[in-house]
N, C-alpha and C positions, 0 to 999 in steps of 0.2 A: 906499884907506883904510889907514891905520895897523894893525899888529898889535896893539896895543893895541884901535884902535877894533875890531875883526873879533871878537877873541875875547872882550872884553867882557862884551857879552850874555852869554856862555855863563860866564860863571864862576861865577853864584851855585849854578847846575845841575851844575859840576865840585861845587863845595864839596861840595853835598849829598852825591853821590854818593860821593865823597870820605871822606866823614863815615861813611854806610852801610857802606863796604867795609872800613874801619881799625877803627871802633869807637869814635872819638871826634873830635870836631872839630880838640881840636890836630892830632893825629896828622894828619890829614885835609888840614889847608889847609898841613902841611908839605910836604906831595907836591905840590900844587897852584902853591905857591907854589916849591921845586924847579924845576916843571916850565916855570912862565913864565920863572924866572931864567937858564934852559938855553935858550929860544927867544932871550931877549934878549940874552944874551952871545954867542949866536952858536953856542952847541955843540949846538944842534939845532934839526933844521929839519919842519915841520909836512908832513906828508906831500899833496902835490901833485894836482891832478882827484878830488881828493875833498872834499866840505862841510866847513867849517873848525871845526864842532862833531864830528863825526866824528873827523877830525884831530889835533883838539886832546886828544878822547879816547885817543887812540890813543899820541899823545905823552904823556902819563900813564899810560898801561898800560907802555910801554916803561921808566918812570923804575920803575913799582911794581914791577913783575919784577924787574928785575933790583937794587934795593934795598931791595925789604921786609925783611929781614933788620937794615937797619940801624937800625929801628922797630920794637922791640917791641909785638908786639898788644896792646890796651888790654883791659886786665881788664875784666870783666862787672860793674857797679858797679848799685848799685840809684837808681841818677840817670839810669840808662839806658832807654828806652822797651822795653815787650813785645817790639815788634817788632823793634827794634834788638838787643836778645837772642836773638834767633829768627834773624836774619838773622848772628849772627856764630858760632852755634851749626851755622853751614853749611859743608861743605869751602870754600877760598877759591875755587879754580875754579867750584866752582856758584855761589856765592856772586857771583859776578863776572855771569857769563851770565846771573841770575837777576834781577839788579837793575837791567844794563844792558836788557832789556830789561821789564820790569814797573814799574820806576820811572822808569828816563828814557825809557823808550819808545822805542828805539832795534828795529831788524828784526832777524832773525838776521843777515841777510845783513850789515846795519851792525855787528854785536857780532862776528862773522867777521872782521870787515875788522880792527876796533878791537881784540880780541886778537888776531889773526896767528892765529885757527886756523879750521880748514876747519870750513863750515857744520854737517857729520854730529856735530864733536865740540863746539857752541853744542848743539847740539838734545839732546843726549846729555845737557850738564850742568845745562841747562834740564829736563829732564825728572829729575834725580836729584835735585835741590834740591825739585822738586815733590812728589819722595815724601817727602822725605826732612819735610818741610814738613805734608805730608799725616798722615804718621805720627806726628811730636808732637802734631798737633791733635786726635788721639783723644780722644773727651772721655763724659762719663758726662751724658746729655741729660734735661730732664723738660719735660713736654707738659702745659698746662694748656690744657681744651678739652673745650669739653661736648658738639661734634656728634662721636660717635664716627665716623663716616665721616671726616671733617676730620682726627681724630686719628692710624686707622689710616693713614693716607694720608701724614701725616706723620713717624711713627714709620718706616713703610717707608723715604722719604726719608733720614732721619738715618740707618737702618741701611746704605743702599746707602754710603754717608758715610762708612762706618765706624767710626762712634760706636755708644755704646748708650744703648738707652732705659732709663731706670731707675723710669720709672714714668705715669702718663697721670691725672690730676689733674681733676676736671671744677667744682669749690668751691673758692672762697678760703680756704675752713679745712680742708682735704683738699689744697691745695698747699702751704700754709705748713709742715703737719704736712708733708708727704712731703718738702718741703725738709732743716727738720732732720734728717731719719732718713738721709734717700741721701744727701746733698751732691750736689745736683747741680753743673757745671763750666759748664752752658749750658743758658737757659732759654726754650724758646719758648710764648708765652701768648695767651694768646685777652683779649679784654678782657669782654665782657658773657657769665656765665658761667649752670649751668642753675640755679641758687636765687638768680638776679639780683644775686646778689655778683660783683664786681670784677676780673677780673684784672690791673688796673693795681694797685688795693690788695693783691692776694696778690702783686704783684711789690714795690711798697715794704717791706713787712713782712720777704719774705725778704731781700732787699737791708739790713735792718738788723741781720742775722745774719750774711751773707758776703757776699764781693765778687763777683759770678758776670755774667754778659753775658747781656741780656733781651731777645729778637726778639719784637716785638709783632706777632700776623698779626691783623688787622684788616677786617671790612668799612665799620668806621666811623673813619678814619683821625681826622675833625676833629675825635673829641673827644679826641684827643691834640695835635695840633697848633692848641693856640688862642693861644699865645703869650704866656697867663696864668702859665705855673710851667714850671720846667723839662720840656722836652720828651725823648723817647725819641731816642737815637742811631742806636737800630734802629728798624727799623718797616715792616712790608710786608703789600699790600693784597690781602682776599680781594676775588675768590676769585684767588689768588695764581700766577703761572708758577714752575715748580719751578727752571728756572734761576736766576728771581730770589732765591728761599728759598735754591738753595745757594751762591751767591756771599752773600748777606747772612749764611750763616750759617758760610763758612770767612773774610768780614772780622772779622764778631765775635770768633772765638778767635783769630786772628791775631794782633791788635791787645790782645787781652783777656787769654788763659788763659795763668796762667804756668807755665812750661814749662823755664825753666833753674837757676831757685831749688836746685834738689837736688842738678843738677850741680857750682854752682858751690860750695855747701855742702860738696860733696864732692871738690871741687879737682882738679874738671874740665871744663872748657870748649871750646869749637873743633871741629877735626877729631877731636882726641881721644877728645872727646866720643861724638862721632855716631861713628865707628868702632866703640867700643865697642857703643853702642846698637846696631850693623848687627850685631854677633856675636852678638848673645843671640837 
């Protein structure tokens, strides 16, 4: 098969990644495109007994290394997703190991091979991007929920999280109120509450005040998902696994809480950034 036909497949998955690690698609499919015009003309060759998407990543690490310098990093533009801000808000090296393996799914052992560096320092930059990850997503939580059992239970969870609770809500007009007062960042809600008021309606009402990410814990999933009106993004079922509650609830701010607004306000982005942040 052609080099062409081998690496094919794999370039809509270079792009991505591409994209994620520069900060913007130009930027992005310049390396990409770089790196096939290097295989093609001959001045570089795909590293050998290893999978050709491996390879071809790896042959793109080689090109970014040693010329990211000649790209400047794409400024933090509000045309850019949460996450794409959060992700470029991260030293490049974690940033690298974080993405190779959480978005393209790649093993350590494969993001070892594909940066040229020993396993001990993938796992090192994986785990500091994790915190580092962790620690923006700090967020100020409120808990609509009438079975106090259920509540306290939950409230525990978010604090192990490192979030705070800023208050425990059990009425659609005792959430709404408590909304305006604390601003909560993240909302987790019960739907049938104890004065048989709503918490799907104390979740629209706040939602018409600010923009905040709404985890519905539910034992009756289907009266949210009828296909009638828009549906919840979140949504998870009692009585609930706490794993699942906390990966739903570090995708919600991921994706959701913004978290670079101030920096970039402040004409600060990058490693810059996060440096600073680590000193205080």
């Amino acid at each position: 098969m052609s080099t062409t036909g081998t690496l094919g497949p794999h370039l809509p998955y270079l792009r991505r990644y591409a994209r994620a690690l520069t900060g913007s698609q130009a930027s992005g499919d310049a390396y990409v495109r770089a790196s096939l015009e290097a295989i093609l003309a001959g001045n570089a060759e795909l590293m050998k007994n290893i999978p050709p998407r491996i390879a071809l990543y790896r042959l793109f690490h080689t090109l970014w290394s040693t010329t990211a310098r000649d790209f400047p990093e794409a400024s933090i533009g509000t045309e850019s997703s949460i996450a794409e801000q959060r992700m470029q808000a991260l030293r490049p090296g974690d940033r690298e190991a974080i993405l190779l393996t959480s978005v393209e799914g790649f093993s350590v052992q494969e993001v070892a091979i594909i940066l040229s560096w020993p396993q001990s320092e993938v796992e090192s930059a994986i785990a500091a991007a994790s915190r580092a990850i962790d620690r923006d997503l700090s967020s100020r939580v409120m808990i609509i929920e009438d079975e106090m059992i259920i509540a306290l239970d939950l409230e525990n969870l978010v604090v192990e999280l490192g979030h705070a609770v800023i208050g425990i809500a059990t009425t659609r007009e005792e959430a709404v109120s408590m909304a305006r007062r604390e601003k909560p960042e993240l909302v987790l809600a019960d739907i049938q509450l104890a004065d048989g008021s709503s918490g799907v309606d104390a979740a629209r009402e706040i939602l018409d005040n600010t923009h905040v990410p709404v985890i519905f814990i539910t034992a009756f999933p289907e009266c949210l998902l009828t296909g009638e009106r828009p549906e919840p993004t979140y949504l998870v079922q009692k009585p609930f696994s706490r794993d699942t509650l906390k990966a739903t609830i570090g995708q919600a701010l991921f994706f959701n809480k913004p978290m670079i607004a101030a920096k970039v306000a402040a004409g600060r982005s990058g490693p810059e950034a996060l440096a600073a942040d680590q000193s205080r």
